[in-house]
C-alpha positions in Angstrom: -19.0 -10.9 15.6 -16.4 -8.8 14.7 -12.9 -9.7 14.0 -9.9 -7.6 15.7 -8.0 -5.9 12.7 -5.0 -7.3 13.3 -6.4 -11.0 13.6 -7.8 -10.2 10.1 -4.0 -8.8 9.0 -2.7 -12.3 9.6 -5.0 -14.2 8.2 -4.6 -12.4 4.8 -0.6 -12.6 5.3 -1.0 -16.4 5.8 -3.4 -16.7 2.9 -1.3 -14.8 1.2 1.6 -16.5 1.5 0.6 -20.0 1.4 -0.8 -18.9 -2.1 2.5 -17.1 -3.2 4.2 -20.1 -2.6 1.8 -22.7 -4.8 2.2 -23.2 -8.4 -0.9 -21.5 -9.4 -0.7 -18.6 -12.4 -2.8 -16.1 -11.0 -2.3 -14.3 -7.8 -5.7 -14.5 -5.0 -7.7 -11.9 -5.1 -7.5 -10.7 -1.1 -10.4 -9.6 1.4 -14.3 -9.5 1.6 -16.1 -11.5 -1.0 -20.0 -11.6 -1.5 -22.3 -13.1 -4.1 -24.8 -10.8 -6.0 -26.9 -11.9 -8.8 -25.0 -15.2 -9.2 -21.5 -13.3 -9.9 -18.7 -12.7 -6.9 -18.3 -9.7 -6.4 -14.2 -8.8 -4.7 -13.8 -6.2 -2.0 -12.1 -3.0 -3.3 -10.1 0.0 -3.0 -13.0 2.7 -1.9 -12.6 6.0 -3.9 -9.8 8.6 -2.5 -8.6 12.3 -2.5 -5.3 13.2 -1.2 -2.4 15.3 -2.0 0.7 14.7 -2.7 4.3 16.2 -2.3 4.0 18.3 -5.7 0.4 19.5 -4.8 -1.4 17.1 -7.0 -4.8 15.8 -6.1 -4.4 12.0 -5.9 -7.3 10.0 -6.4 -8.1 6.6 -7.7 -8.3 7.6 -11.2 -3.9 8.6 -10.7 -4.2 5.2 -11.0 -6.0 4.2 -14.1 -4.4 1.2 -15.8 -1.5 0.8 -13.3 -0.7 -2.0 -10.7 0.7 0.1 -7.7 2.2 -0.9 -4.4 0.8 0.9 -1.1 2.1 1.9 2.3 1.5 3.7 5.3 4.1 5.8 6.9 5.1 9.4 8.6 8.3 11.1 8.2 9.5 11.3 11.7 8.7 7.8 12.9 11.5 6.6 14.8 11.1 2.9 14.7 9.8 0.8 11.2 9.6 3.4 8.5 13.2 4.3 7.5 13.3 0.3 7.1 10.2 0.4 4.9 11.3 3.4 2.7 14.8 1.5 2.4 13.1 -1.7 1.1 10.5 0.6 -1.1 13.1 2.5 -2.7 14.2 -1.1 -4.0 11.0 -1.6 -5.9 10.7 1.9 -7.1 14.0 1.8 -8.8 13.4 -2.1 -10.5 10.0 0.1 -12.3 11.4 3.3 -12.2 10.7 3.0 -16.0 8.1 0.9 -15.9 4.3 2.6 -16.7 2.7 0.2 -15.6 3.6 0.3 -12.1 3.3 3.2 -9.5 4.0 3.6 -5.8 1.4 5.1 -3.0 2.3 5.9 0.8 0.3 7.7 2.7 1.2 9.7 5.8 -0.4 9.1 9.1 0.7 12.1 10.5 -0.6 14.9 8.0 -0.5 17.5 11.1 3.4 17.3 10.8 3.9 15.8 7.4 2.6 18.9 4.9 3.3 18.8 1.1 6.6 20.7 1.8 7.5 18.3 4.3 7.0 15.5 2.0 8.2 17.1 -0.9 11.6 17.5 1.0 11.4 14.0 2.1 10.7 12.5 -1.3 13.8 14.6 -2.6 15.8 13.2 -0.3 15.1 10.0 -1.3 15.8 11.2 -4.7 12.2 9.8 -6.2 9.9 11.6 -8.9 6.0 12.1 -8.0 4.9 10.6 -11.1 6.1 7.2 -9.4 6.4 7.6 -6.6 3.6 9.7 -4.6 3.6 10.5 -1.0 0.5 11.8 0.0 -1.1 13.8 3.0 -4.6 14.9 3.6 -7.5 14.5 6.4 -6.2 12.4 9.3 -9.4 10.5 9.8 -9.9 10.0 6.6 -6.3 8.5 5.8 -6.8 6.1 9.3 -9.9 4.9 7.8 -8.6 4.2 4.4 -6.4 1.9 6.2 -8.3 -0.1 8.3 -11.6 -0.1 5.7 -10.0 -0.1 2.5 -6.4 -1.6 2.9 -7.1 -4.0 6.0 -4.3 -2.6 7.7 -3.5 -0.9 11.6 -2.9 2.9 11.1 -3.8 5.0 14.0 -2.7 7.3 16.7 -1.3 5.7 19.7 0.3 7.6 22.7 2.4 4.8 24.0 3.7 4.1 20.8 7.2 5.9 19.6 6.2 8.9 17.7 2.3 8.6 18.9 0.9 6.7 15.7 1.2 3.0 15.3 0.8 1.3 11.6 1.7 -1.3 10.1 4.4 -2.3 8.2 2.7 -3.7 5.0 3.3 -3.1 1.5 -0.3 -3.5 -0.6 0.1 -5.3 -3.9 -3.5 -3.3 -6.0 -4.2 -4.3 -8.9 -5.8 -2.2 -12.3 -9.3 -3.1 -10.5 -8.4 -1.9 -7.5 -8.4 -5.5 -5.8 -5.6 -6.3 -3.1 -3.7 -9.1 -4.3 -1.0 -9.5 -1.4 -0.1 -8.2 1.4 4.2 -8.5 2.5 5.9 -7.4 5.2 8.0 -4.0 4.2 10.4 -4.7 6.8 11.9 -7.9 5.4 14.1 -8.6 2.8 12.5 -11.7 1.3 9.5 -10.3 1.5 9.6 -7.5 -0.7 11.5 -9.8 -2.7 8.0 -11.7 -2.9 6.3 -8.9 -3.3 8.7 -7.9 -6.7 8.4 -11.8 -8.0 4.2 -11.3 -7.3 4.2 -7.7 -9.3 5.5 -9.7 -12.4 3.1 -12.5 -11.8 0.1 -9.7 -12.1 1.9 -7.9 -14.8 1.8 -11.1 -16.6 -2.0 -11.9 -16.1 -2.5 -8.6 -17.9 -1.1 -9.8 -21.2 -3.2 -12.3 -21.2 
C-alpha cells in the first residue's frame, strides 16, 4: 500500500521535530531504511544534472564534502516563495563564508525560469553561485527528484496560483547525501531550527 506523499511529508516533519527537540547529539537520519547483509543501509540523494544560473552543470559531486540546504521554487510564484527566498537568504548569509555549507533550489518551472532568468533573479537577491545555486533543467526530471529523492510535493497544478504547487520545505543533506530534517521555509522558528540543526551536523563532522 502506498502512502500519499504528503501523509509521508508529515510524518518526517513530526519525526523530525520531536527528534530536534530531544537531547540527543546526532541529528536522525530521515526516510527509507532497509537491512542488507546485516548493515542498514539509509535512503539517499539519487544522482543529479542540472544547471545553474552561471551555466554550470550541477551534480552531486558540486557537493562533495559539503552539508547543503535544498528547496524547491519558481521565480514567478505568487504565493510561498518570496517568503522562502526571504528566510533562505538568512541562512545563506550566516555561511556566506562558510565552505562547508552550500545552498540548492531548484525550479519547478524550467519552461519560464531559464539560466538568464535565474541568473537575474539570483542578482537580485545579491547571492554568488558558488553558494548559492539555483538550478533549472528537465521538468520531469526536477518533479521526480522531489517526490523520489527529497520526499517532497513539486508538481504542476492548474488550480493552483501560478500552475505548480510545491512545497515549502527546506532539506537539511548531509556529506552522504542523507536527509537529516526537513523545516518549514515559511516560518521563522523554523529556519531558526534548521540553522541550530546545521551546527549540530557540522559538529558530528569533527568528530
Amino acid at each position: 500500500m502506498r502512502i500519499p506523499l504528503l501523509s509521508v511529508l508529515v510524518l518526517v516533519t513530526l519525526i523530525t521535530g520531536c527528534q530536534n527537540n530531544s537531547n540527543t547529539s546526532e541529528l536522525p537520519i530521515l526516510g527509507r531504511r532497509e537491512v542488507v547483509n546485516n548493515d542498514t543501509v539509509y535512503h539517499q540523494i539519487a544522482n543529479f544534472s542540472f544547471v545553474d544560473q552561471d551555466s554550470n552543470m550541477v551534480t552531486q559531486d558540486t557537493f562533495k564534502d559539503q552539508i547543503y540546504v535544498a528547496d524547491f521554487f519558481f521565480t514567478s510564484c505568487p504565493t510561498i516563495c518570496p517568503i522562502m527566498k526571504t528566510q533562505m537568504l538568512r541562512v545563506y548569509e550566516i555561511y556566506e563564508e562558510d565552505p562547508e555549507v552550500a545552498l540548492l533550489s531548484h525550479s519547478i518551472d524550467p519552461d519560464h525560469d531559464s539560466v538568464a532568468v535565474l541568473k537575474e533573479f539570483s542578482d537580485r537577491l545579491g547571492v554568488e553561485s558558488g553558494k548559492w545555486h539555483f538550478v533549472t533543467g528537465d521538468k520531469q526530471a526536477i518533479f521526480k527528484h522531489g517526490q523520489t529523492s527529497y520526499m517532497v510535493t513539486a508538481m504542476e497544478d492548474a488550480s493552483e496560483p501560478g500552475g505548480y504547487i510545491h512545497s515549502g520545505a527546506f532539506i537539511l543533506v548531509d556529506k552522504d547525501r542523507h536527509i537529516r530534517g526537513i523545516y518549514d521555509g515559511t516560518k521563522e522558528d523554523q529556519v531558526d531550527k534548521l540553522i541550530k540543526d546545521i551546527e549540530r551536523l557540522k559538529n558530528e563532522y569533527k568528530g
